[in-house]
C-alpha positions as CSV (number, residue, x, y, z in Angstrom):
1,X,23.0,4.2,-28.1
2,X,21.1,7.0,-27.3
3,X,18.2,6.1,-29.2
4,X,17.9,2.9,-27.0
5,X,16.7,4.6,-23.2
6,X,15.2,8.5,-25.0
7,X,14.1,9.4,-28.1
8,X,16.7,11.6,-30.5
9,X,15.4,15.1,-30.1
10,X,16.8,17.9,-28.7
11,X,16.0,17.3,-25.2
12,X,15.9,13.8,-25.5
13,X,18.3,12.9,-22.7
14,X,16.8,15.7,-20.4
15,X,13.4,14.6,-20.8
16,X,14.0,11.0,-19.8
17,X,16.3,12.0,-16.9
18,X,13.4,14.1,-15.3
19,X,10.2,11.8,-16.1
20,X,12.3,8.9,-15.2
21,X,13.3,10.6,-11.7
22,X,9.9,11.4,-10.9
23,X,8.4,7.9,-12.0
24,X,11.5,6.0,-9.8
25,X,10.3,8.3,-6.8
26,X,6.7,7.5,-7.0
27,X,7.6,3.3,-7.9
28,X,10.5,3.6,-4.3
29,X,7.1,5.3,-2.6
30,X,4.8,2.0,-4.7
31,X,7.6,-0.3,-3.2
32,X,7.8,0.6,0.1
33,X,3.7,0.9,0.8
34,X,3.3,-2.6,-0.9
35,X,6.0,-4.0,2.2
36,X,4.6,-1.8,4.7
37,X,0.8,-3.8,4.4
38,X,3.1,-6.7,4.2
39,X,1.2,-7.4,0.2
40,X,3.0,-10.0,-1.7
41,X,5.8,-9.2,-3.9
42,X,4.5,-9.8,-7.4
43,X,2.1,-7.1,-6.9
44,X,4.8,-4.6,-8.0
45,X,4.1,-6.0,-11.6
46,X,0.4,-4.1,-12.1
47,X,1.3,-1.1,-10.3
48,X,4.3,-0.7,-12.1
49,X,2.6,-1.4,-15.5
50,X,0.3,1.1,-14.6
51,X,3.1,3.5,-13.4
52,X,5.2,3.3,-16.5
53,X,2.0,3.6,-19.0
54,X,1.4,7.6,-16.9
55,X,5.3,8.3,-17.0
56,X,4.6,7.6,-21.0
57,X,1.6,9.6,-20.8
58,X,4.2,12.3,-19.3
59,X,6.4,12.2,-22.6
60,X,3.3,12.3,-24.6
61,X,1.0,15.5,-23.6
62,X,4.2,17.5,-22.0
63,X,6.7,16.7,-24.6
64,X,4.9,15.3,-27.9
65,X,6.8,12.1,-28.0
66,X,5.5,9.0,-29.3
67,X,2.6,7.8,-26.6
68,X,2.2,4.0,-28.0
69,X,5.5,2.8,-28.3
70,X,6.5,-0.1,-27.1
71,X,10.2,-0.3,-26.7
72,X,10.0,2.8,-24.3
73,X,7.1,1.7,-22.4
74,X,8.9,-1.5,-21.6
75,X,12.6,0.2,-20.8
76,X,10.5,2.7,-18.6
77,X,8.8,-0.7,-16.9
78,X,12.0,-1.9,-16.2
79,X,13.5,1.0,-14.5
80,X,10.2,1.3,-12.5
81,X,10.3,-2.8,-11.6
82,X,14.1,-2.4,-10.4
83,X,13.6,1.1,-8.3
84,X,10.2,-0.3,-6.7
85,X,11.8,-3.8,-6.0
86,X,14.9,-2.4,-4.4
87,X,12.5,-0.1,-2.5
88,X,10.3,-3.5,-1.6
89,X,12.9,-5.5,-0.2
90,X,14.8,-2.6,1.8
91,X,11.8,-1.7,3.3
92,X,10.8,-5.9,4.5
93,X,14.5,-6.8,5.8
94,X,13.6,-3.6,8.1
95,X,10.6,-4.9,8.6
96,X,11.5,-8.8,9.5
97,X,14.1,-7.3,11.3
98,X,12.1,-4.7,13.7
99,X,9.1,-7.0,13.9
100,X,11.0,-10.0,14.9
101,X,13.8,-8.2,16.0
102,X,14.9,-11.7,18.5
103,X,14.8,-13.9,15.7
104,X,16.2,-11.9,12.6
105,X,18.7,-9.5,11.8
106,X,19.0,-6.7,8.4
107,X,21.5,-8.0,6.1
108,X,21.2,-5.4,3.0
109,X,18.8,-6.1,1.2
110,X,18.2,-9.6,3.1
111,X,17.0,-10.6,6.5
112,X,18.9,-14.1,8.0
113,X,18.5,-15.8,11.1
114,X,20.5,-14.5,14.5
């Protein structure tokens, strides 16, 4: 199992824990800038694909691990996609519901109609 998110070494686990952290706070900063300029949400796709290729860079020059492979490029991708998407929509339900604040009300994740 372990094998599937970090590589086996002997601080496999650790490594991922603290690359991944940083990466998830820099794709929940990604998420929340794209909402605030009110950009379209499928622009988390490139920056995140950019995001994940320097948290891989990360594991490569600070901790020799593989730099071109793909599985963990794409399990650190989806990790990014989740955090900056959660990060997106929190940050738009405020949004809709501040800017239109007579029309729509927060709802999670969600905005609805009052």
């Amino acid at each position: 199992m372990s094998g599937i998110f970090w590589t086996d070494t002997d601080n496999g686990l650790f490594v991922f824990v603290l690359l991944t952290v940083l990466g998830a706070a820099a794709a929940m900063a990604s998420g929340r800038a794209l909402a605030k300029t009110w950009s379209p949400l499928w622009l988390i796709l490139p920056y995140m694909a950019v995001l994940s290729a320097a948290v891989r860079f990360l594991h490569f020059s600070l901790f020799q691990e593989e730099l071109s492979s793909l599985h963990y490029y794409l399990v650190t991708l989806v990790i990014l996609l989740a955090v900056a998407w959660v990060s997106y929509r929190a940050m738009r339900a405020t949004q809709m519901a501040t800017q239109y604040s007579w029309s729509y009300e927060k709802v999670g994740l969600n905005w609805r109609a009052r």
